[in-house]
C-alpha positions, 0 to 999 in steps of 0.5 A: 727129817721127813723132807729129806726121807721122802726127797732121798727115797724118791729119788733112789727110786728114780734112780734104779729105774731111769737113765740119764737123757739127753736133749737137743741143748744137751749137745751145745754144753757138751760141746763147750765141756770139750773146749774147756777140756782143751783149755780154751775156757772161756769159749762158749756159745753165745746163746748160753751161759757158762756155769753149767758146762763148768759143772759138767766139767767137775765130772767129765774131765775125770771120765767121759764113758759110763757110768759117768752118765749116772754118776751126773744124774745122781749129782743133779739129784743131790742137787735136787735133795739140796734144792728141797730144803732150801725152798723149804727154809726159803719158804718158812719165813714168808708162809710159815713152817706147815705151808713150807712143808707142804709145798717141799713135799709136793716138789720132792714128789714132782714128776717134771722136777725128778724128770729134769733131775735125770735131763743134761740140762741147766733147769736143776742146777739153775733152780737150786741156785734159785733156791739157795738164793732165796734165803739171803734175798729174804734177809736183804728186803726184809732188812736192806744193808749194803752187805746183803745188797752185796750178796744178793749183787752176787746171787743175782749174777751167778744165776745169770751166769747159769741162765740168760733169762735171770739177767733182770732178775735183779731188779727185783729185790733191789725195787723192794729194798728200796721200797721198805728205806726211809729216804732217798739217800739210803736207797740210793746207797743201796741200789750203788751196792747192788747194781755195782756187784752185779756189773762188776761180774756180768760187764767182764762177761758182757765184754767177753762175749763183744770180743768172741761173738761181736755183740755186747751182752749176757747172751743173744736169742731174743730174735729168734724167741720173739720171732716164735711168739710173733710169727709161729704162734701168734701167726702174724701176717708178713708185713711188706714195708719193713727194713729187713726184706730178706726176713720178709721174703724167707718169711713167705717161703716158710709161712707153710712150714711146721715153724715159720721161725726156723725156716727163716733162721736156717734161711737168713743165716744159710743161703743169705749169709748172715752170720749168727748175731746178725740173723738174730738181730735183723729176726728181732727187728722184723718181729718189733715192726710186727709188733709195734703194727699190732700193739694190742695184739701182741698184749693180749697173746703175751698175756694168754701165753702167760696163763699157757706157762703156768700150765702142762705141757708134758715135757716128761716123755714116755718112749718105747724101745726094745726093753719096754717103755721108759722115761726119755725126751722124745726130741733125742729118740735113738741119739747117744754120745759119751758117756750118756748112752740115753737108752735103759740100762738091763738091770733097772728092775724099777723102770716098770714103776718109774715109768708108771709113776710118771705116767699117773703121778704127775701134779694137777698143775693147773689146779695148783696156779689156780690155787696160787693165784688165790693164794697170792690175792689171799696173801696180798690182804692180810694187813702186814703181808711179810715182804718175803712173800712179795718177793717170791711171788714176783720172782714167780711173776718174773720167771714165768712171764719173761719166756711167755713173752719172747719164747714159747712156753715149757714146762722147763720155764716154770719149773724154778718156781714150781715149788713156789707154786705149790705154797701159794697153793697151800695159801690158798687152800687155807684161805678157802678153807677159812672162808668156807669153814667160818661160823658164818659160812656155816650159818647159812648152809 
């Protein structure tokens, strides 16, 4: 009961002094609700997925003028509501009830959560799927049947089917399922259940998107990411024997350039005529022939990227307009379109709080990966850790390692498992509080 009186309280109060905010991305599912709309409803961009836009959809196809802007950012906080209790029924089994608790608390309160509650993005649709899909997933490596594997099949493709970056996620429950069955003809039983559901609905889609876009697969981008990580971060240096002469030429024009990597996108597919699937793959290739030059090179910042997205960046913008300072994106400043007016409403006599809570109550994230990162060797030594707490801690792993690898990191990208997070923490502290508190330790002091 406190869980859902604090998560429900929090999120009034955001409510009455916040506003729906658009961001650049906001546009794109926008713009694919309108082709719904027209009945053109499996038409998409090819970088994304569809389930959010059909979200949207539930709303804007009733109104496309205000309120309905808050009428979605009050969806989405319901959703987050929903997303709070399912971490915490998710995490109880692995942690136990106190630690669940603790760390559905922290989330309740998060400010990157409550910001991105209020955001036209996929993050808060896409992190209470996570959320929901925890609880089958459990049950399915704990004890592996062809049922569960056929739920967690589904699970697997519906939160690919909201983001990209899940498409291998499935290999994960189904490497511990596998792992906990006694003989090879029962594993392989269950990775046929599995990988069988999941083709089943992302090879449709995969066709789907060969017949719109000419490319066969969940979704296209790994150029462009890849191309960020290699040449706008990592800065390395044009390389001249390379099969992609027109990625290397765009790439010396645009070496000044605030980001290398958009220069040569908008340079390759403008002046040079490459359509879009082409310039994300000639974009990859060039990246991998960087890469496969400078080896080690690349480990060592993939890894200093990773420790990067486990920490802020601050991605809950404060901005200033003619009623004061209010939340916002900083990369939308002044841009509005139906119904999301993306600007304080007169009447929200909170948003003076709002604003200051954000301001001074965000969570030392930090602090909590170092603390996780204790939890999760804390909880790697226990004689018989619980397979669930393997299995959150690799979809941890996974879904902050993959945009450290071929994206740059955001907050956003590690928001789905921040509630994860906070309850390795919670691990970790008990763990240090066990070794500091000992009749040993307290011996020696």
């Amino acid at each position: 009961m406190i869980l859902l009186v604090v998560a429900v309280g929090m999120r009034i109060f955001v409510m009455l002094g916040s506003n729906a905010i658009l961001w650049p991305d906001s546009d794109v599912f926008l713009e694919t609700f309108g082709r719904i709309r027209n009945g053109r409803f499996l038409e998409h961009d090819p970088f994304r997925t569809l389930l959010y836009p059909y979200f949207l959809t539930a709303f804007l196809i009733w109104n496309t003028e205000p309120p309905m802007d808050q009428i979605i950012a009050g969806a989405q906080q319901l959703l987050g509501v929903a997303t709070i209790v399912c971490f915490y029924l998710g995490g109880r089994r692995a942690f136990g009830g106190r630690i669940a608790l603790a760390g559905a608390l922290l989330l309740s309160l998060h400010t990157t959560q409550l910001f991105y509650e209020l955001s036209i993005m996929s993050e808060t649709f896409f992190t209470f799927l996570l959320a929901a899909s925890l609880i089958p997933m459990g049950s399915f490596v704990e004890r592996p049947t062809v049922r569960g594997g056929i739920v967690t099949g589904i699970w697997c493709a519906v939160l690919t089917l909201t983001r990209p970056v899940a498409q291998w996620l499935v290999l994960v429950p189904l490497a511990l399922a596998m792992w906990t069955l006694p003989t090879w003809k029962d594993r392989a039983k269950m990775a046929i259940a599995v990988a069988a559901t999941f083709a089943a609905i992302i090879l449709p889609w995969a066709a789907l998107n060969q017949q719109q876009h000419g490319f066969f697969g969940v979704a296209i981008g790994r150029g462009f990411g890849l191309f960020i990580r290699v040449f706008d971060m990592e800065r390395f240096e044009p390389h001249e024997q390379t099969a992609f002469p027109d990625v290397r030429d765009a790439l010396k024009l645009g070496l000044s350039a605030e980001s290398p990597a958009t220069f040569v996108r908008d340079e390759v597919g403008g002046r040079r005529k490459f359509s879009m699937i082409q310039k994300d793959a000639v974009m990859a290739g060039y990246a991998m022939e960087a890469i496969r030059r400078q080896p080690a090179r690349f480990v060592i910042g993939t890894f200093r990227q990773w420790m990067r997205q486990l920490g802020p960046f601050d991605d809950e913008a404060i901005c200033r307009g003619a009623q004061g300072p209010y939340l916002c994106s900083r990369r939308t400043i002044g841009y509005a379109r139906e119904p999301f007016l993306n600007r304080p409403r007169s009447e929200q006599f909170l948003r003076p709080w709002v604003v200051t809570y954000f301001r001074y109550g965000r969570v030392p994230i930090r602090l909590i990966t170092a603390l996780a990162m204790l939890g999760v060797l804390a909880y790697a030594a226990r004689r018989r850790p619980p397979i669930r707490g393997i299995l959150l801690a690799l979809i941890v792993a996974y879904l902050t390692f993959v945009p450290a690898f071929a994206q740059a990191p955001q907050d956003r990208y590690r928001l789905p498992v921040d509630a994860l997070l906070f309850m390795f923490a919670g691990v970790g502290v008990a763990a240090l509080a066990r070794t500091l508190l000992s009749p040993d330790a307290l011996r020696k002091t």
